[in-house]
N, C-alpha and C positions, 0 to 999 in steps of 0.2 A: 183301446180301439176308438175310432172316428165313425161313429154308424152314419151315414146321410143316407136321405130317402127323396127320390122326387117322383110327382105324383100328379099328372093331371084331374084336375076336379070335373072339369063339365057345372062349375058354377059353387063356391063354398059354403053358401047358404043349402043350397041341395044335399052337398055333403055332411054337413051339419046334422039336418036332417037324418040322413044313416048311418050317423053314430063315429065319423069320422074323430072327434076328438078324444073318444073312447079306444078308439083304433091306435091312433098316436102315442096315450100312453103307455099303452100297453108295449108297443113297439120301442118304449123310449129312444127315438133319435137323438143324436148329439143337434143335426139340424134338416129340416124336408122342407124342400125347394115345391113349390106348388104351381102350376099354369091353369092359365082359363080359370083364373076366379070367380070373374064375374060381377065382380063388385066394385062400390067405389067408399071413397071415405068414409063416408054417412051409415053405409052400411056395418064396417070396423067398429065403429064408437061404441063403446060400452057390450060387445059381444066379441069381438074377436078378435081384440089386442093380445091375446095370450089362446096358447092353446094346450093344455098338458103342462104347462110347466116353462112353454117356451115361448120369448119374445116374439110379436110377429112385425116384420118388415113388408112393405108393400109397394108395388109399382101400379099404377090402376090406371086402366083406358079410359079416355076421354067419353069415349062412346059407353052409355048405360051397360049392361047386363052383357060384355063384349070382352075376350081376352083378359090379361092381366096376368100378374106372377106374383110369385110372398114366397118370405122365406122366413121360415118360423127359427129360431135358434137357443141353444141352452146356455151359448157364451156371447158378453156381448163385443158387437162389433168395433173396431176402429175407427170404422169410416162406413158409409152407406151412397153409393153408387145406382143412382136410378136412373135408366136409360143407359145407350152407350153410344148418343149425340147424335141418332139418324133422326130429321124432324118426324117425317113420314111412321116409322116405326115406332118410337118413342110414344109417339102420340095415341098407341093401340097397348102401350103398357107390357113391353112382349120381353124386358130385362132388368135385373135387379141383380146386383151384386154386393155383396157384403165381406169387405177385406177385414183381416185378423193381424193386420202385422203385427213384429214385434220390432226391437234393434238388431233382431238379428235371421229376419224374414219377411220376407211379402208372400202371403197369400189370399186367396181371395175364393170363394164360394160363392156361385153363378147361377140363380134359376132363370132360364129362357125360353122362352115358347116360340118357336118357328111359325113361321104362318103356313098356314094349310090354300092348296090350289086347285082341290076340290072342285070348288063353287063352277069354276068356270075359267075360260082364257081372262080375264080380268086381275082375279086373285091368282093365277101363276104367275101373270107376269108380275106382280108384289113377289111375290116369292122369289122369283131370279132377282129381284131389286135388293132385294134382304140379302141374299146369299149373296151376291156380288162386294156386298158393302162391309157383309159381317164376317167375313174373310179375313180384309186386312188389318180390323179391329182383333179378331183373336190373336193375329199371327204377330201383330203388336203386344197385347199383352201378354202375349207368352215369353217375350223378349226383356221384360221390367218385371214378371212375376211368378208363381206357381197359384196355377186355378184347377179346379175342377169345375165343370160347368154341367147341369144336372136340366134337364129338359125333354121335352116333348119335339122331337127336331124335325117330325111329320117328314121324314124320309127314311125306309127302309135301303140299307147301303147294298146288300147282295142277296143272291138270290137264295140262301135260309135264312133270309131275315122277313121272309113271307111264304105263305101256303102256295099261294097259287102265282107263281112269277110268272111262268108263262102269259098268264092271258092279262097279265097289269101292265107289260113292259113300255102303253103309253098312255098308263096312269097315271097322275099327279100323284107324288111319292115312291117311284120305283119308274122317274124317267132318266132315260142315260146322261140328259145334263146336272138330274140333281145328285147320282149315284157317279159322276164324275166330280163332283162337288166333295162328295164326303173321301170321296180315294184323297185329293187332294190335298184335304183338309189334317188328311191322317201321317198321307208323304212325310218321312222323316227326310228324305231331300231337302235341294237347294232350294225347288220352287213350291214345300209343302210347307203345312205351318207346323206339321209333326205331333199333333196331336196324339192323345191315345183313346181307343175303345174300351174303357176299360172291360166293360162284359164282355167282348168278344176274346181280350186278353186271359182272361180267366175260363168261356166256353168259348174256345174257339170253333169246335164243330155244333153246339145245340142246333136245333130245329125249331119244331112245334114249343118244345118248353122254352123259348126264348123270346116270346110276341107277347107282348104288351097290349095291343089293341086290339080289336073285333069290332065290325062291322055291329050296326044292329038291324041289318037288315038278311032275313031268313035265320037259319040256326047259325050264324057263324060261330058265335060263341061256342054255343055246346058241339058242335064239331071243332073245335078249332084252327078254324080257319082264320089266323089272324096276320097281325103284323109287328114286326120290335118296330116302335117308332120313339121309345123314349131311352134317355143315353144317361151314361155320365161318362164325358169324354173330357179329361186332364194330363195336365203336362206330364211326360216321362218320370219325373222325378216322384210326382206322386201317385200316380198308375203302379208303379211299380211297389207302392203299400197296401197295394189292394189287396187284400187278403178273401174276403167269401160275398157271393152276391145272394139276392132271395128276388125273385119276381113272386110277387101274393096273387096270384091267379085267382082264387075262390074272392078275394077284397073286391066287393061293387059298389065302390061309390060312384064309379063312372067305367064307359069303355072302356079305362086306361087301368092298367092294372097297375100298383106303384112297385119304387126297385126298389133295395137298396144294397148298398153295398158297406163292406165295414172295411176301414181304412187303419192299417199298426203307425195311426201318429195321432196325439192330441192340440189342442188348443191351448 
């Protein structure tokens, strides 16, 4: 089996701190995609080139203490893919991929971090810029490869993918242009790129045990009032390995709970 784990940090120095590398081995993944580092080189050097056992890969934003993605691994890579050529994007650290091929495969494992729209009309309109762009980029590589791509995609797709739809439905993360986005994205049609869910493949009906995220404002958490904002969404061919998933709900190293899923193919 192929364990992957992805897992936003809310900063890996912080995670650090609670015991996150202790957490890893224990879990031993084959490889865990990580978002919102927070870090940059300087910070890696001599502390976090390795963690548990496993190599780590880095994509780091330009901006301090801001976004970023790592991908720690137990096999090493072929090749190492950082960005995926938007300047805008690139420049906030938000993609790293790390291809495995062989002579007689192309694949590739993807940690991505979506931009959140939150903030304001500012940061959503980046977000429709991201999505517009990073559309034809997946629907390309899906066409030259088999990926799984593991991330925080700060868009809940339908409505049990959050507690409270009703009163979000013009909130950034559960707005009909971005929840037309991921239908899209998923289309095994002519005009989708055919992706797959895999969690939702595997629970297609969950609810509450299927959100990843929580508010940290009032009790969300402890009522579970939350949201699935984080995926691993791959091509047909290896969606269809997916064997068992785990959301660590009780895991706090951040709002984000990490996933994983365990995949019937090796490296």
């Amino acid at each position: 089996m192929f364990k992957l784990t992805s897992l936003n940090l809310n900063g890996l120095r912080s995670a650090a701190t609670k015991g996150v590398a202790d957490w890893v081995a224990e879990l031993a993944p084959d490889c865990i995609c990580m978002q919102e580092i927070r870090v940059q080189a300087s910070d890696i050097e001599g502390r976090f080139e390795e963690m548990a056992g496993l190599k780590g890969h880095f994509h780091f934003a330009e901006k301090k203490g801001y976004a970023g993605t790592a991908i720690y691994t137990r096999h090493a890579p072929s090749d190492v893919v950082v960005g995926w050529g938007d300047t805008e994007f690139d420049a906030e650290g938000r993609y790293l991929e790390l291809r495995f091929d062989t002579p007689k495969r192309k694949l590739s494992i993807i940690s991505c971090y979506f931009p959140s729209g939150s903030s304001g009309e500012e940061r959503q309109a980046a977000k429709f810029r991201f999505l517009k762009g990073f559309f034809p980029h997946l629907n390309a590589l899906k066409r030259e490869r088999e990926f799984i791509l593991c991330g925080d995609i700060n868009i809940a797709h339908k409505e049990i993918d959050l507690k409270n739809w009703r009163g979000n439905q013009k909130n950034s993360g559960f707005l009909p242009e971005e929840r037309a986005w991921m239908t899209k994205l998923l289309d095994a049609g002519a005009d989708g790129a055919g992706l797959v869910d895999v969690y939702r493949m595997l629970k297609p009906e969950t609810t509450g045990d299927a959100y990843t995220w929580w508010s940290n404002r009032g009790q969300a958490y402890a009522n579970n009032v939350g949201w699935r904002l984080d995926y691993h969404l791959a091509t047909p061919k290896l969606a269809a390995l997916a064997r068992e998933e785990q959301i660590f709900k009780t895991i706090k190293f951040s709002d984000h709970a990490p996933i994983t899923v365990d995949y019937d193919f090796q490296i």
